[in-house]
C-alpha positions, 0 to 999 in steps of 0.5 A: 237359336234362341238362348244360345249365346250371340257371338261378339260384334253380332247385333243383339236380337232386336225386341218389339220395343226395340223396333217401335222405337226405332221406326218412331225416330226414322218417322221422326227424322223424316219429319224433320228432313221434310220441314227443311231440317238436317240431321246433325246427329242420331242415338248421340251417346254419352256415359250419362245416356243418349240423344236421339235426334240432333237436328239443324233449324232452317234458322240455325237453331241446333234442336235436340229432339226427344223422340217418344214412340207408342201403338196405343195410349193405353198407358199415356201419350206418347209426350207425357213420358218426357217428365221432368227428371227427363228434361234435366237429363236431356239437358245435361246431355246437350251440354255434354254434346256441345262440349264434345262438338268444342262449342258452347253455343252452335255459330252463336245461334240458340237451342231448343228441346222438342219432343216428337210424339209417335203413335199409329205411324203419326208424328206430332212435333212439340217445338221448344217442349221445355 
């Protein structure tokens, strides 16, 4: 019943928030998979936060993916919400992925920051945002 305490383990109630989001990054991901990607890793978490898409370019490239899900531009596009303070915090928690991942760059090859804008069940993609 709503109210009652969950019971540990249980998932917690997912908001509509909670559920936009996450269909905007399976859309996301799609995308990617479709465009020749592979999906290294998804919600990577840290203590400082949270990646949402970690991904494999054709070319090597190791993208992190920054996915923003709206139902409307009421209050903004959806990548206008990545502002700077995000991007620093998107960064560090990239370098705290590699560091996990025992590397300091993937095979040698570089990295990029994209952005996928969702809204209305589109994607558009931002390669190298910031």
């Amino acid at each position: 019943m709503p109210g009652e305490p969950q019971p540990r383990g249980a998932p917690a109630p997912r908001g509509h928030k909670q559920r936009l989001g996450a269909r905007g990054e399976q859309l996301a991901a799609d995308w990617y998979v479709a465009h020749g990607y592979q999906v290294v890793a998804r919600n990577w978490r840290c203590r400082e936060g949270e990646l949402d898409l970690v991904l494999l370019a054709p070319d090597g490239d190791l993208v992190f993916c920054e996915v923003k899900t709206r139902s409307s531009d009421r209050f903004g596009v959806p990548a206008e919400a990545v502002t700077p303070a995000k991007q620093r915090r998107l960064r560090l928690l990239a370098a705290r992925y590699l560091a996990a991942a025992g590397r300091v760059s993937p095979a040698g090859r570089g990295i990029r920051f994209d952005v996928a804008a969702v809204m209305g069940g589109r994607v558009e993609v931002i390669e190298a945002a910031f």
